[in-house]
VEXDRENDO-821701 format. One record per residue: residue number from 1; residue in three letters; z, x negated, y of N, C-alpha, C, O in turn. Coordinates in pm, 1 decimal. Last residue first. Layout:
BEGIN
NUM	ALA	Z	X	Y	Z	X	Y	Z	X	Y	Z	X	Y
...
END
This chain:
BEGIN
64	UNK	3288.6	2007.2	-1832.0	3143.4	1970.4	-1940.9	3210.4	2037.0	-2055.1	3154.3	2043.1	-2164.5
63	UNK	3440.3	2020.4	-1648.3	3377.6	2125.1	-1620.3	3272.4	2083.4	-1758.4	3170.4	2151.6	-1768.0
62	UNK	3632.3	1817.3	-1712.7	3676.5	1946.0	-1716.0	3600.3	2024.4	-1715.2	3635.5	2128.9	-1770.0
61	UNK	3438.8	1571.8	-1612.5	3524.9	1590.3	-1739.9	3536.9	1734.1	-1807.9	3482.6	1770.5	-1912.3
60	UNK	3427.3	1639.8	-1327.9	3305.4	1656.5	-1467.2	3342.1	1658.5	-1603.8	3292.4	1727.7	-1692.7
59	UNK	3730.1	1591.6	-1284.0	3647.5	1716.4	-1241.1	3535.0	1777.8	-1330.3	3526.7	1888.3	-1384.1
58	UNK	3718.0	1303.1	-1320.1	3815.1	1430.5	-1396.9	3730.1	1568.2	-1397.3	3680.4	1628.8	-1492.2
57	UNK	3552.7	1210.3	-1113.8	3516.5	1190.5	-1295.2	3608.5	1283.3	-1384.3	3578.4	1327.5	-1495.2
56	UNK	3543.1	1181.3	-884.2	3542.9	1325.2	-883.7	3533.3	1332.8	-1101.6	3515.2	1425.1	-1181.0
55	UNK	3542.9	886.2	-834.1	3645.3	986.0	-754.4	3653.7	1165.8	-808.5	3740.6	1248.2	-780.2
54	UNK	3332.7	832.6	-1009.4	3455.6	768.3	-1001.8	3561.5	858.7	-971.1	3647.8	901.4	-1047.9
53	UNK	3117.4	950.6	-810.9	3123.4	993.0	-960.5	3284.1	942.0	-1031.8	3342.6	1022.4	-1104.4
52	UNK	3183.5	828.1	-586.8	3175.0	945.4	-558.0	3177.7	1033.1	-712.5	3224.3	1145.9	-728.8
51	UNK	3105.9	575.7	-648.0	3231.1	639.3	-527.3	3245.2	753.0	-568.3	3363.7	777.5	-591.0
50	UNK	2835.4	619.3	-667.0	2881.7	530.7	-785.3	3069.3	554.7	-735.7	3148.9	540.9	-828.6
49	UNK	2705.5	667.5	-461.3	2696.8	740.0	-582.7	2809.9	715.1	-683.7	2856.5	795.0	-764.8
48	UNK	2777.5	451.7	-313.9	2806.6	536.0	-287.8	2828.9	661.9	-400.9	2930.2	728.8	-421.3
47	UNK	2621.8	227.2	-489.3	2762.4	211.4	-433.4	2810.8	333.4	-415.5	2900.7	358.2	-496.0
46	UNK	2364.6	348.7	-383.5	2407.5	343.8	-571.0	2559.4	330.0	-580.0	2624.7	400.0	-657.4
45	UNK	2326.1	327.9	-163.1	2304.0	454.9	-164.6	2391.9	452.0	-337.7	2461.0	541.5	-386.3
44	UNK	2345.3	61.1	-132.3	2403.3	116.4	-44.8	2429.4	272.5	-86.4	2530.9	333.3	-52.4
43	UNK	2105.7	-58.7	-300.3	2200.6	-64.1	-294.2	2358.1	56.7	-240.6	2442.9	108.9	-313.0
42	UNK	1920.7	88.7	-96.7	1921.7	167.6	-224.2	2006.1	120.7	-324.2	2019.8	188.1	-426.3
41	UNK	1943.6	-34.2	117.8	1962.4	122.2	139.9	2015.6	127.8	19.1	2132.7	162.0	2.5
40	UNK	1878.6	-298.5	65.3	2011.7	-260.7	46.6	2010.7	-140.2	102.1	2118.5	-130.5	160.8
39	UNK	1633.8	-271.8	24.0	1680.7	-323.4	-122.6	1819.4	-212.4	-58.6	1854.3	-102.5	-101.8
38	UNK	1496.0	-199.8	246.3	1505.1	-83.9	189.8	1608.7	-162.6	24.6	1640.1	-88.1	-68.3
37	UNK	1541.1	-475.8	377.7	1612.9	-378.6	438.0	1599.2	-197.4	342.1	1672.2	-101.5	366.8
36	UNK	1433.6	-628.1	235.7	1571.7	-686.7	248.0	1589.5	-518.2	247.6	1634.0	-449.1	156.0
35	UNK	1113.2	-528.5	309.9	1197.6	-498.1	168.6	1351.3	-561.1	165.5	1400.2	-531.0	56.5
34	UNK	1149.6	-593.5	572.0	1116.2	-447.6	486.7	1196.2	-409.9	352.4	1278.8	-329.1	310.0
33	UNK	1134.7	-868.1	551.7	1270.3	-818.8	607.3	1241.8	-637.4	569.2	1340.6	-570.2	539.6
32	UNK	908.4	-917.2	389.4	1047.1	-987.0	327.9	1163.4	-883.9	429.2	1263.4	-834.1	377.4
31	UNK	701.5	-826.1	601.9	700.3	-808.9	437.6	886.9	-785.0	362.9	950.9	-691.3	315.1
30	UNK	769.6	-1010.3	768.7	771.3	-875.1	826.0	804.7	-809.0	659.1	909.4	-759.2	617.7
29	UNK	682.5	-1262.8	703.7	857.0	-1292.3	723.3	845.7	-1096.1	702.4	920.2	-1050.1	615.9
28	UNK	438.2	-1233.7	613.4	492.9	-1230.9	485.0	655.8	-1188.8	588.6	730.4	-1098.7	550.3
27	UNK	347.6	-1180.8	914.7	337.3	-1079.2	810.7	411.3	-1071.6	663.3	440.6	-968.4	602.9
26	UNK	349.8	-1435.5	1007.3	458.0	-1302.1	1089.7	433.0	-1208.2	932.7	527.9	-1185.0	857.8
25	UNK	384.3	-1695.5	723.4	300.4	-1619.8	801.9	390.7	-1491.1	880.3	491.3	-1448.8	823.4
24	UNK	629.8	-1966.4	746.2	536.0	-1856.6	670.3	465.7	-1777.3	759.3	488.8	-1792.7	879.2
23	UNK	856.7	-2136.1	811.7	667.8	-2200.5	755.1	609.7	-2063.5	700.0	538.6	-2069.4	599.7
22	UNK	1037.3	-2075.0	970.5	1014.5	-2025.2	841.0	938.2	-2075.3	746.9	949.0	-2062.4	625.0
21	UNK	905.5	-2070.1	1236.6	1032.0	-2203.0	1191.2	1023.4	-2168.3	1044.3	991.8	-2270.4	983.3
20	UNK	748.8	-1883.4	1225.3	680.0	-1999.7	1269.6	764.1	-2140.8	1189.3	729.1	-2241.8	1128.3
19	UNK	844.7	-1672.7	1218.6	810.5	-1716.7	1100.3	738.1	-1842.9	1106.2	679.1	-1897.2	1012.8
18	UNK	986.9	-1647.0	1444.9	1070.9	-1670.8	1372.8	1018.3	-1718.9	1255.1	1086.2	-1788.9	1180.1
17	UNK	751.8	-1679.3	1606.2	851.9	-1764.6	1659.1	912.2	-1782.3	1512.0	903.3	-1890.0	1453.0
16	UNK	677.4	-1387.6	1563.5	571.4	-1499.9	1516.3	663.5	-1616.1	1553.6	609.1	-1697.7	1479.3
15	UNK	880.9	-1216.3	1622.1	851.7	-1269.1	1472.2	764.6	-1342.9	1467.8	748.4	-1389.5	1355.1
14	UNK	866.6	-1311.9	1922.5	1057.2	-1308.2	1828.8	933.3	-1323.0	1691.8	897.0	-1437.0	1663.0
13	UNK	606.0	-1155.6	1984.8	630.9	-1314.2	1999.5	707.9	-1374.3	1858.1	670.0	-1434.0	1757.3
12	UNK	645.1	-901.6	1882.8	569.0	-970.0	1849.1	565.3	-1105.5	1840.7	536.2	-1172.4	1741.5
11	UNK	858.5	-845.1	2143.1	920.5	-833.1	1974.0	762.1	-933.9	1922.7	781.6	-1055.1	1931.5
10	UNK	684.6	-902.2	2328.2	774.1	-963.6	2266.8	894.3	-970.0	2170.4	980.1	-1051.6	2136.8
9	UNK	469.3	-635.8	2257.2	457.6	-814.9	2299.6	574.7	-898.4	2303.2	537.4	-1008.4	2262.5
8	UNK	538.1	-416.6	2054.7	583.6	-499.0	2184.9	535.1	-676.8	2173.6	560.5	-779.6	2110.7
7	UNK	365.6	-426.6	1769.4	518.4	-415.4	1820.9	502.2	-454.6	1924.2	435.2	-557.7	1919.8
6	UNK	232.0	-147.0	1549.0	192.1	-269.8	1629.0	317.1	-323.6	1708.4	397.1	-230.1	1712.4
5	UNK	102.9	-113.3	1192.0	177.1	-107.3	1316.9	185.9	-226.3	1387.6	168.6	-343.2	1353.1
4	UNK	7.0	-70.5	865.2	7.8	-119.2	992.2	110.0	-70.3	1113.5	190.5	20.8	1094.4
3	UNK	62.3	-117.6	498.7	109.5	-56.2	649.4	73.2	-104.1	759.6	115.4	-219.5	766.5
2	UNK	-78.4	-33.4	202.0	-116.8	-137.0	359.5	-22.6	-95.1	442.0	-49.1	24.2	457.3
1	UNK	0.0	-84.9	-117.3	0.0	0.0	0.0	0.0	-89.5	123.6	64.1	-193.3	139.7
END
């Protein structure tokens, strides 16, 4: 899947700067912080789940 979009001229700069020190291309660093950032939603979201089945595990117990 392709995504495009376009950012502010200096947000644009900030990631060509940042992937500059990186040795990688704006697009792979853009790539890598996408996916950082949906890993730990779905982290984030499993933790929670995972709270929430723990906390209520008597409950399912009783009701199965």
């Amino acid at each position: 899947m392709n995504v495009v979009f376009e950012l502010p001229p200096a947000e644009g700069e900030k990631l060509r700067q940042a992937a500059e020190q990186l040795g990688i291309s704006p697009s792979e660093l853009a790539r890598a912080a996408v996916t950082d950032l949906l890993a730990e939603r779905d982290d984030a979201f499993r933790q929670a789940a995972e709270r929430v089945l723990r906390k209520n595990a008597e409950l399912y117990r009783r009701l199965a």
